[in-house]
C-alpha positions, 0 to 999 in steps of 0.5 A: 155213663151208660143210659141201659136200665130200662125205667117206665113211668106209669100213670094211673087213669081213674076208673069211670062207670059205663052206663051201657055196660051197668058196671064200674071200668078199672083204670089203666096204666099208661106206660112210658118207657125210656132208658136210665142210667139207675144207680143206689145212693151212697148211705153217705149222700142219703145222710146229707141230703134226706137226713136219714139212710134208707137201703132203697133210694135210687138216682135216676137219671135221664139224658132228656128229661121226660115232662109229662104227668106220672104216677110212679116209676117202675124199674125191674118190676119194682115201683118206685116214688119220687123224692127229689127231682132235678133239671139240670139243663136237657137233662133229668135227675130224680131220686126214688124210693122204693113204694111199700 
């Protein structure tokens, strides 16, 4: 199994406003980057699991899992959320759909 997608987990910091500046500072993402393997969920395994076929499910896996807080998972320039998320031992396994 090879670990070569590139996958981000961004999270989101809240936007603040600064007094000295007198205006409202957007928010910044904190982008962490590791490897996956990313593979598409068989429509089959979607039925099964989820009880319906969406066309932009992902399984994500990680050869160790990443334990810090974050917002959504981006990979090939899409954004993704997490359905499911398995730790399975060092591992991980999430199971992402497509945001939008």
């Amino acid at each position: 199994m090879r670990y070569d997608t590139p996958t981000f987990f961004v999270k989101e910091t809240d936007k603040h406003y600064d007094p000295v500046a007198g205006e409202w500072i957007q928010g910044e993402q904190i982008r962490t980057k590791k490897y996956a393997n990313v593979t598409h969920m068989g429509a089959e395994r979607q039925q099964a699991v989820f009880g319906d076929v969406k066309a932009n499910r992902l399984v994500v896996r990680l050869q160790r899992a990443y334990m810090a807080a974050y917002d959504f998972v981006e990979i090939d320039g899409k954004t993704y959320h997490a359905d499911t998320e398995r730790l399975p031992g060092d591992t991980q396994s999430l199971v992402v759909m497509q945001n939008g």
